[in-house]
C-alpha positions as CSV (number, residue, x, y, z in Angstrom):
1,X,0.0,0.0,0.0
2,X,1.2,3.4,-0.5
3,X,1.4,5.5,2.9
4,X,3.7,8.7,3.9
5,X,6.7,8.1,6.2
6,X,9.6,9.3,8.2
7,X,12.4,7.1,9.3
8,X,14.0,9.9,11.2
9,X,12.8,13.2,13.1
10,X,13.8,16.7,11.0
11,X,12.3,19.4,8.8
12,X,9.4,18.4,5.9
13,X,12.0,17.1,3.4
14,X,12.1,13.6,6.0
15,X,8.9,13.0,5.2
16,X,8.7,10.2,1.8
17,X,6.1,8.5,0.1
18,X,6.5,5.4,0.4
19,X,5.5,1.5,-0.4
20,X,4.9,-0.4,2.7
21,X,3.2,-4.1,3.0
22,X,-0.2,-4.0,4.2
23,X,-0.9,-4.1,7.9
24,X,-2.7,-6.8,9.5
25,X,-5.0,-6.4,12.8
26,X,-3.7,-7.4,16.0
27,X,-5.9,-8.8,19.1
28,X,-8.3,-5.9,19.9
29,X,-7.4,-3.8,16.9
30,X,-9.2,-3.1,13.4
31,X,-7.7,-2.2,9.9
32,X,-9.4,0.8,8.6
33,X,-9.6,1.6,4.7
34,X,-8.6,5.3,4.9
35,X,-11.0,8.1,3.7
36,X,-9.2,10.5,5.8
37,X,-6.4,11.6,7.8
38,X,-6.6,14.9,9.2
39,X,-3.3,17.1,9.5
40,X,-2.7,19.0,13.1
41,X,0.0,21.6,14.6
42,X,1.0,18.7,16.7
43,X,2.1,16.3,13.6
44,X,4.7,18.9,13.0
45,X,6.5,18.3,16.5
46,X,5.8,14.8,16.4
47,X,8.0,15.0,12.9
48,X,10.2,17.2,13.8
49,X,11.1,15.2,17.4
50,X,10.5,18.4,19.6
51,X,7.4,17.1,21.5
52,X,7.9,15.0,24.7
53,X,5.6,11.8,22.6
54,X,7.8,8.5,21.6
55,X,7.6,7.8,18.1
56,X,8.6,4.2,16.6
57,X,10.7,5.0,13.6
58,X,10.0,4.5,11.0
59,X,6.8,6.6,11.3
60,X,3.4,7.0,9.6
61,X,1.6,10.6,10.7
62,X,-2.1,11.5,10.8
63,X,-3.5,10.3,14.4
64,X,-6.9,11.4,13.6
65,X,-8.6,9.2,11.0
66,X,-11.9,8.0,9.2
67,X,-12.5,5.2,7.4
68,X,-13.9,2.0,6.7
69,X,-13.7,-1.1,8.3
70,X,-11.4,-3.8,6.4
71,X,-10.4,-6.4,8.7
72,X,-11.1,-7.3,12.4
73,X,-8.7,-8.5,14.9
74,X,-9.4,-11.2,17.3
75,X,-11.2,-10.3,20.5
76,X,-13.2,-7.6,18.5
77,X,-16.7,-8.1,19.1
78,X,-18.4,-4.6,19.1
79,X,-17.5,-3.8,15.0
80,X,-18.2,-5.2,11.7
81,X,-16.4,-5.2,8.5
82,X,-17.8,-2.3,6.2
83,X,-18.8,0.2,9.6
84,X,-17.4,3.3,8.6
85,X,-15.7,4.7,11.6
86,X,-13.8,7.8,13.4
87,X,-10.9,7.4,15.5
88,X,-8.0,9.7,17.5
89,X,-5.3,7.0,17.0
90,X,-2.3,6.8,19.6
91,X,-0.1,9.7,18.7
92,X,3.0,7.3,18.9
93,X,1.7,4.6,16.9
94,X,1.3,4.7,12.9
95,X,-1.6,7.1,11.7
96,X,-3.5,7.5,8.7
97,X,-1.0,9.0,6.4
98,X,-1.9,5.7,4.2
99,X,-4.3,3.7,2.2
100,X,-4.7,1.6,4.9
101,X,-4.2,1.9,8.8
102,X,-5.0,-0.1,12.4
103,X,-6.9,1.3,15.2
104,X,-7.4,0.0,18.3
105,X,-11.0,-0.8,18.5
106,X,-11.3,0.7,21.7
107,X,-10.9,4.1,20.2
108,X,-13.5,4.1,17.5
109,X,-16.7,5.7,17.1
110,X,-19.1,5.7,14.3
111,X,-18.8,8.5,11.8
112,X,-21.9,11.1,11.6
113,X,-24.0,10.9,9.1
114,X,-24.6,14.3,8.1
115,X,-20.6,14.8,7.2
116,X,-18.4,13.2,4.4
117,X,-16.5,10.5,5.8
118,X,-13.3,11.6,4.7
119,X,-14.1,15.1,6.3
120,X,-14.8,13.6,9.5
121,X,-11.4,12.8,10.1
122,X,-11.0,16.3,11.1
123,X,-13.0,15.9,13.6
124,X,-11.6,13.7,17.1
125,X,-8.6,14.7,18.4
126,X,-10.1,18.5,18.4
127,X,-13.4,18.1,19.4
128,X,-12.3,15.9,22.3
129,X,-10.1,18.8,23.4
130,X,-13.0,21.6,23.4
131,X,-15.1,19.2,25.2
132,X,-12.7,18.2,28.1
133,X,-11.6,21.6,28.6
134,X,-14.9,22.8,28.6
135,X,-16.8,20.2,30.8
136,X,-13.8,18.0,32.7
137,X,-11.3,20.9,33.3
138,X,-13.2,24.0,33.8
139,X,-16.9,22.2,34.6
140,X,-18.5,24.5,32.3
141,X,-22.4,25.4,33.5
142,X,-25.2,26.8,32.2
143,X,-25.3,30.4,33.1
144,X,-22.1,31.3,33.5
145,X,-19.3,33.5,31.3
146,X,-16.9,32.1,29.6
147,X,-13.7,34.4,27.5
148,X,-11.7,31.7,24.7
149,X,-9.2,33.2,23.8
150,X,-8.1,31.9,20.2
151,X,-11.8,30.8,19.3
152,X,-10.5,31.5,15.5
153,X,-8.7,29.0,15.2
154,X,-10.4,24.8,15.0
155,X,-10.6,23.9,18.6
156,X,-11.9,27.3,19.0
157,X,-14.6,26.5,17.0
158,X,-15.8,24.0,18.8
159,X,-15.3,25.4,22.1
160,X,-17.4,28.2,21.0
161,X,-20.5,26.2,19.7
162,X,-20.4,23.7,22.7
163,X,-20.4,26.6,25.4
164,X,-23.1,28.4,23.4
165,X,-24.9,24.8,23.6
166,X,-24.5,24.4,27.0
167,X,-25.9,27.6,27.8
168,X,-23.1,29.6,28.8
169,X,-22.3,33.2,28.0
170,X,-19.2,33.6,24.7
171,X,-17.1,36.4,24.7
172,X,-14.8,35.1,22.2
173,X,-11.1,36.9,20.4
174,X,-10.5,36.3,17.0
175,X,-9.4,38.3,14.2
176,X,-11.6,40.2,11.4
177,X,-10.8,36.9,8.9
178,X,-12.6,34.5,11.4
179,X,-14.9,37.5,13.6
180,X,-18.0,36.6,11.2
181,X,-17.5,32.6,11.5
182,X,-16.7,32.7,15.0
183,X,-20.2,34.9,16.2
184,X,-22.1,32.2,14.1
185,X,-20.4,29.8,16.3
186,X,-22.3,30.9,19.1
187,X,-20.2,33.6,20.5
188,X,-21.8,36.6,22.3
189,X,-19.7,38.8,21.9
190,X,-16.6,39.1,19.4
191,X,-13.0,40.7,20.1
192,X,-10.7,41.8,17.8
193,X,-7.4,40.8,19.0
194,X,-5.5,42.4,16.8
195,X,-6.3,46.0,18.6
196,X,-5.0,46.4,21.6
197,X,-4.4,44.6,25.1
198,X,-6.5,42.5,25.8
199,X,-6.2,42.9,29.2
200,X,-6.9,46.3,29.0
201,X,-10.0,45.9,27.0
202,X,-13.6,46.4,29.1
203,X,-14.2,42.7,29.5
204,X,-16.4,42.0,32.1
205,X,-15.4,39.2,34.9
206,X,-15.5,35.3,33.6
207,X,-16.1,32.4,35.4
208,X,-13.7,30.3,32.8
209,X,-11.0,31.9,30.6
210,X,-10.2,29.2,28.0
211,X,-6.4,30.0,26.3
212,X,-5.7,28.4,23.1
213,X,-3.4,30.7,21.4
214,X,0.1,31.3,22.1
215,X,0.7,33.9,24.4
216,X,3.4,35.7,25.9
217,X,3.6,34.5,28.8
218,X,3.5,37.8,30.7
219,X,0.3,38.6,28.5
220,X,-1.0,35.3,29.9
221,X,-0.9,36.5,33.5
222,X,-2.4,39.2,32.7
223,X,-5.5,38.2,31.5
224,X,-5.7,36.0,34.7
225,X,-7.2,39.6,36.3
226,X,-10.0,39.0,34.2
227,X,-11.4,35.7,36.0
228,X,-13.5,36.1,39.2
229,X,-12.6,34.7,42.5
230,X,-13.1,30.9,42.6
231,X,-13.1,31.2,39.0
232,X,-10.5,28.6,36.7
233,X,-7.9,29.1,33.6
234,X,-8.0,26.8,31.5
235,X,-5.1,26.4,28.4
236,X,-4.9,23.8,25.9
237,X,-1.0,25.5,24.9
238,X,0.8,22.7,27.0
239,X,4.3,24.1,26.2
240,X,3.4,27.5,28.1
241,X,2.6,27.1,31.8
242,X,-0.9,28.1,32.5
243,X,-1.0,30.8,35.2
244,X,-3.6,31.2,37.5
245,X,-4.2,33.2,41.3
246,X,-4.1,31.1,44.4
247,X,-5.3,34.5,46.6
248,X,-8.6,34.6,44.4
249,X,-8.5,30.8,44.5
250,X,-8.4,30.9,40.5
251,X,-7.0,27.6,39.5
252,X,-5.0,26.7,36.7
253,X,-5.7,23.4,34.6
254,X,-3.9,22.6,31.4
255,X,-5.8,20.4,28.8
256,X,-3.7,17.0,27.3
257,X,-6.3,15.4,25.0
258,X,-6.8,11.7,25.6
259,X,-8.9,9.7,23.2
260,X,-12.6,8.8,24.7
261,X,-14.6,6.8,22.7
262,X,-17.9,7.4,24.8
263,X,-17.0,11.4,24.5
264,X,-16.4,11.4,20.6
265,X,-20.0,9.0,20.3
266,X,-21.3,12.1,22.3
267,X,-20.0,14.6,19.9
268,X,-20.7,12.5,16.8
269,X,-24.9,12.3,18.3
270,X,-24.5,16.2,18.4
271,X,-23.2,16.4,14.6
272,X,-25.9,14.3,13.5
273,X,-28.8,16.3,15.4
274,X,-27.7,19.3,13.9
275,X,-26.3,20.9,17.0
276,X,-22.6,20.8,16.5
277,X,-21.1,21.9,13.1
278,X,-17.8,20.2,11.7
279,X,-16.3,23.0,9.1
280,X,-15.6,21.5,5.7
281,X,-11.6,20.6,5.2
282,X,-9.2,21.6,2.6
283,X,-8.4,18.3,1.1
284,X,-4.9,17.2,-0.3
285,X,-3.3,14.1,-1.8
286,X,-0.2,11.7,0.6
287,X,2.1,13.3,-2.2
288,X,1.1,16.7,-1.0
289,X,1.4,16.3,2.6
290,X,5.0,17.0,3.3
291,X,4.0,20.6,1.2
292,X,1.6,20.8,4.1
293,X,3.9,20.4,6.9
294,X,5.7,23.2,5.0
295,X,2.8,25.1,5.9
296,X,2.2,24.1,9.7
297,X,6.5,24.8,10.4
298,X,5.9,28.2,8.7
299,X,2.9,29.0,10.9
300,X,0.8,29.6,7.8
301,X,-1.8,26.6,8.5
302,X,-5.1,27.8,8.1
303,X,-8.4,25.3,8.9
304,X,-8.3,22.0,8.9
305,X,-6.6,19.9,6.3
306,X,-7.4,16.3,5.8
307,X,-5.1,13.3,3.2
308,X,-7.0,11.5,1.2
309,X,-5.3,8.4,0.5
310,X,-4.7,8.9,-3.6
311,X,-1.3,9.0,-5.3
């Protein structure tokens, strides 16, 4: 089968399209045909060997995948062959980046309805981030405020349209390319972060301030003086230490996404009643990926992108 690979950590240029035999399923695992495997800002350390994840060399990227199922492994029970499935993959394990790819059974959800399967490989790993820092770090209730900071960006997306859901209050930065998507999201109220400190803007007190951009870090503690006493910081930027005020009894919880099968099932019922939107991706070929990677290194990824497994 033809799949993308690097046999050693460095710039795009390690990445090859390659020939590799065809994997089989192991005990609790299934083999997926891929219709999708969505790119992230996270492949690029994982390829580059500057995030703290072990990779097995050689390497096959794309952790978050769709597809159909192939083959079953033994001790798998709950799937068929032909269920057309979504998956967050183990980030050190071989991805999607192929015609063909394993998944641990465990992992798997079925893919909504309403979406094309190969774009609904951009869906897990992100979603499953905006949920559990919404609802298992910050506990996220109806009624109260919440500021994302970043909400232009995918995650931010959904972290915006899952608050509004869950009956919060959005104030929400973004710039004037993403303002218009992001209040259709959901958000309240829309800052342009491009003018200004946002520190110094006239925010009203939030319960939850949810970071996922890249702050300075100085800028990071400042916004901490917008959160209310008792109130929590939340920060999916796990390089950047997430401040919060121990006098105010703010706390400080930094999001690292796990896969949840039961969560993403949750998320994929919300697609498919309409109540959660998955954006449509840019779509590229394995040959173009390493281009793409280009792109994420160069900090000039926009949206999500999504291989689809032809030549």
């Amino acid at each position: 089968m033809k799949s993308i690979r690097f046999h050693e950590t460095g710039d795009p240029s390690v990445l090859h399209w390659e020939d590799v035999a065809l994997p089989e399923p192991g005990p609790g695992q299934v083999r997926l045909a891929v219709a999708g495997a969505a790119v992230n800002p996270a492949d690029n350390g994982l390829r580059a060997g500057t995030l703290p994840i072990p990779v097995a060399l050689p390497h096959v990227p794309g952790y978050d995948v769709s597809g159909t199922i192939d083959a079953i492994g033994e001790g798998v029970t709950d799937w068929r062959v032909g269920d057309a499935v979504i998956a967050f993959l183990p980030m050190g394990e071989d991805g999607g980046a192929a015609e063909f790819a394993l998944a641990p059974a465990a992992a798997l959800a079925a893919a909504p309805t309403g979406v094309a399967l190969v774009d609904a490989a951009g869906m897990p790993s992100v979603a499953l981030t905006a949920w559990q820092a919404l609802f298992e770090h910050a506990g996220l209730r109806a009624g109260q405020r919440i500021l994302v900071v970043g909400a232009g960006g995918v995650v931010g997306s959904y972290a915006v349209q899952l608050a509004h859901r869950a009956g919060a209050q959005v104030v929400a930065t973004a710039s004037p390319r993403s303002a218009e998507r992001v209040g259709a999201d959901g958000a309240d109220e829309v800052i342009d972060h491009t003018v200004g400190d946002l520190a110094d803007a006239a925010i009203a007190p939030v319960d939850v301030l949810l970071n996922l951009a890249p702050l300075d870090p100085a800028e990071f503690t400042a916004l901490v003086g917008l959160v209310r006493d008792g109130g929590v910081v939340v920060s999916t930027t796990a390089w950047l230490e997430t401040p919060g005020d121990a006098d105010r009894n703010v706390r400080a919880e930094t999001v690292f996404v796990r896969s949840d099968a039961a969560q993403l099932a949750r998320l994929v019922d919300l697609v498919d009643r309409s109540e959660l939107r998955v954006d449509a991706a840019e779509r590229v070929t394995l040959r173009e990926l390493p281009a793409v990677h280009e792109r994420i290194a160069a900090g000039a990824l926009r949206g999500k992108v999504v291989v689809v497994p032809a030549a």
